[in-house]
C-alpha positions as CSV (number, residue, x, y, z in Angstrom):
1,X,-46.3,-70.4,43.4
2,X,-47.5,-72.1,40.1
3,X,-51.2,-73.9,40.0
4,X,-50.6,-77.6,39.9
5,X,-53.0,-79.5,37.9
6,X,-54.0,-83.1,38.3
7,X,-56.3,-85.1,35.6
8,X,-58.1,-88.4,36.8
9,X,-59.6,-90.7,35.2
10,X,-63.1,-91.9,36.5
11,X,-63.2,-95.2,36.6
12,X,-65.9,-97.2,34.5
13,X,-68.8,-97.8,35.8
14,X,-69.3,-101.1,37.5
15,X,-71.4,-103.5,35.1
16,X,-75.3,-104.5,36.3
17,X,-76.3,-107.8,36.0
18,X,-79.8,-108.7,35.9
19,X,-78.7,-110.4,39.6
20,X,-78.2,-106.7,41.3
21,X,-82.4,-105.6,40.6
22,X,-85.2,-107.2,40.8
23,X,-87.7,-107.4,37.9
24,X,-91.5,-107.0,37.3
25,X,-93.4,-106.4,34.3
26,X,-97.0,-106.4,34.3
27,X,-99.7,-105.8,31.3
28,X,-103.2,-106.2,30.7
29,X,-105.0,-106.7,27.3
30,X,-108.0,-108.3,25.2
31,X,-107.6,-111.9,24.6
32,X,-106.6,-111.9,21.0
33,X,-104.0,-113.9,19.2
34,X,-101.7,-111.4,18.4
35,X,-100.9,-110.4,22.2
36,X,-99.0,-113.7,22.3
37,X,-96.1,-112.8,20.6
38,X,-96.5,-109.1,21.8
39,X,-96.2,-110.5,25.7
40,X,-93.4,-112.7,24.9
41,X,-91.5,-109.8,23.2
42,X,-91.6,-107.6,26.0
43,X,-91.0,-109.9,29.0
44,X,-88.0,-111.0,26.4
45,X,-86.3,-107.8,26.2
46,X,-86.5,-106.6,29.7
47,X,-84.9,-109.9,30.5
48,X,-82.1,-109.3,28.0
49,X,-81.4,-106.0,29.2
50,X,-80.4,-107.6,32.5
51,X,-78.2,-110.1,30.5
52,X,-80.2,-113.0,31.6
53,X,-78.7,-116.0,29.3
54,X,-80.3,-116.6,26.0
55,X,-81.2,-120.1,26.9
56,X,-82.8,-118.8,29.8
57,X,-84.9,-116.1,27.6
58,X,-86.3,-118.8,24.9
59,X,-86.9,-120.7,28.0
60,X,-89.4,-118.0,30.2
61,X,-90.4,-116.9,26.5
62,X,-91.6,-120.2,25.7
63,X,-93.8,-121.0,29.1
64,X,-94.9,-117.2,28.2
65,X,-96.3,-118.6,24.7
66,X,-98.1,-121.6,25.8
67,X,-99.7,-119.7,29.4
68,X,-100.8,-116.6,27.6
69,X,-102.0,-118.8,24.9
70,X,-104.2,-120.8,27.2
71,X,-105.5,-117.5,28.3
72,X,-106.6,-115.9,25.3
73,X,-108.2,-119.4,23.6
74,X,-110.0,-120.9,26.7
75,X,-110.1,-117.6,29.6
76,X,-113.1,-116.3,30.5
77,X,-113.1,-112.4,30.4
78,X,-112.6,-109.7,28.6
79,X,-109.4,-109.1,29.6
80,X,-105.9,-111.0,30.3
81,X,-104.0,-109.6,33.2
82,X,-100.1,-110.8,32.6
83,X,-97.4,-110.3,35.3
84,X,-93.4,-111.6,34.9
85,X,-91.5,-111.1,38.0
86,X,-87.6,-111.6,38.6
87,X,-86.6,-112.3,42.6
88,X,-82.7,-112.4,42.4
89,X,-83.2,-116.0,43.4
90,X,-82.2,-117.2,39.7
91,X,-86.1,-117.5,40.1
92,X,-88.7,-116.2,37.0
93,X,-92.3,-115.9,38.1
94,X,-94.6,-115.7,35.1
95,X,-98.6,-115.2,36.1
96,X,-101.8,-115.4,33.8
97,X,-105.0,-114.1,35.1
98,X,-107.6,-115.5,32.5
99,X,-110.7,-114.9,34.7
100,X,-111.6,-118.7,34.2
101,X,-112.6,-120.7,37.2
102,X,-112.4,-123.7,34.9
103,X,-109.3,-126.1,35.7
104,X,-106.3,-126.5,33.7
105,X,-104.7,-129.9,32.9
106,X,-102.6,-131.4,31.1
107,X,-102.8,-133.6,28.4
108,X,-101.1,-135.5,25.8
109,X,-102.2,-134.8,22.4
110,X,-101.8,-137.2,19.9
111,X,-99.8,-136.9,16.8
112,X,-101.8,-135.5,13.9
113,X,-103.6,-132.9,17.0
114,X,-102.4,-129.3,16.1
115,X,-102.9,-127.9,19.9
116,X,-103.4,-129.4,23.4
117,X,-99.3,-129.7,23.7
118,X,-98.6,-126.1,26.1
119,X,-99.4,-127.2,29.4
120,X,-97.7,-130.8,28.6
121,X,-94.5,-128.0,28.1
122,X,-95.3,-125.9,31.2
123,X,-95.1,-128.9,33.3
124,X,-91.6,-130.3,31.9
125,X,-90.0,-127.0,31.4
126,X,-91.2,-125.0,34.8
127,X,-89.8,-125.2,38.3
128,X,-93.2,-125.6,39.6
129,X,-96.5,-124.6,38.4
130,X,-100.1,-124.1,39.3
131,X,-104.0,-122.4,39.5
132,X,-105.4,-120.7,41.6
133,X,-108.5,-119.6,41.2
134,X,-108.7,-117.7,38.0
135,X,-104.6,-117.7,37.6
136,X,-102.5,-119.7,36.1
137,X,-98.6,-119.5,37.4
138,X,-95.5,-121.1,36.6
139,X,-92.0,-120.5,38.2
140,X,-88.7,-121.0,35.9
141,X,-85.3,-121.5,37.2
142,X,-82.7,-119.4,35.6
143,X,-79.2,-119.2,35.6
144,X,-78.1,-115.4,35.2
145,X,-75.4,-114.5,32.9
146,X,-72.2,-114.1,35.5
147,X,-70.3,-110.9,35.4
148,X,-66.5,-111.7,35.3
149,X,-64.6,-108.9,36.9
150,X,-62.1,-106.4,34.9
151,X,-59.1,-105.4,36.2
């Protein structure tokens, strides 16, 4: 009796959207200028690799900029402890500890002022946003990017 052989083909794996895990970066480092745009790197490309929207990404990267940025000029420690979490609720938590106990507000700078504008952003860009205690949060609503089925 001759062998039969049969070849399959595996199918493809099924894409991953950034709506099947759940996210969570965390990072601490000295307040310094430079961390800024290293924080808002990071949190940017672990949100890309979950093919979160691009709008969506400049958007979380933004509120990232002016929050961490608050942190490093006005905070009150030696250290800035950053967390950016992702519930699968279309929901982007973003968290500065600053070790401040001083308030945060927000203002409206006047024209020729070169800074007091972030926390004027934060409030018209985030969800919702807050302090407590020594840490500063904001919550961003985001619309993942859908997956369209293959046949």
């Amino acid at each position: 009796m001759p062998l039969s052989t049969h070849t399959t083909t595996p199918a493809p794996p099924a894409p991953v959207g950034i709506r099947d895990i759940a996210l969570r970066l965390t990072m601490s480092f000295a307040p310094h200028a430079r961390r800024v745009e290293q924080t808002r790197r990071a949190a940017g490309a672990l949100l890309r690799q979950g093919d979160m929207g691009d709008e969506a990404v400049e958007t979380v990267q933004l509120l990232i900029s002016e929050i961490v940025t608050n942190a490093v000029v006005h905070g009150g420690g030696d250290r800035v402890r950053f967390s950016l979490s992702y519930d699968q609720l279309d929901t982007v938590r973003i968290e500065v500890d600053d070790r401040s106990p001083a308030r945060v507000a927000v203002r409206r700078a006047g024209v020729d002022e070169e800074s007091g504008r972030g926390m004027f952003l934060v409030d018209t860009l985030a969800r919702s946003w807050g302090r407590r205690g020594t840490r500063t949060w904001c919550t961003v609503a985001v619309n993942a990017a859908r997956e369209v089925p293959t046949a």
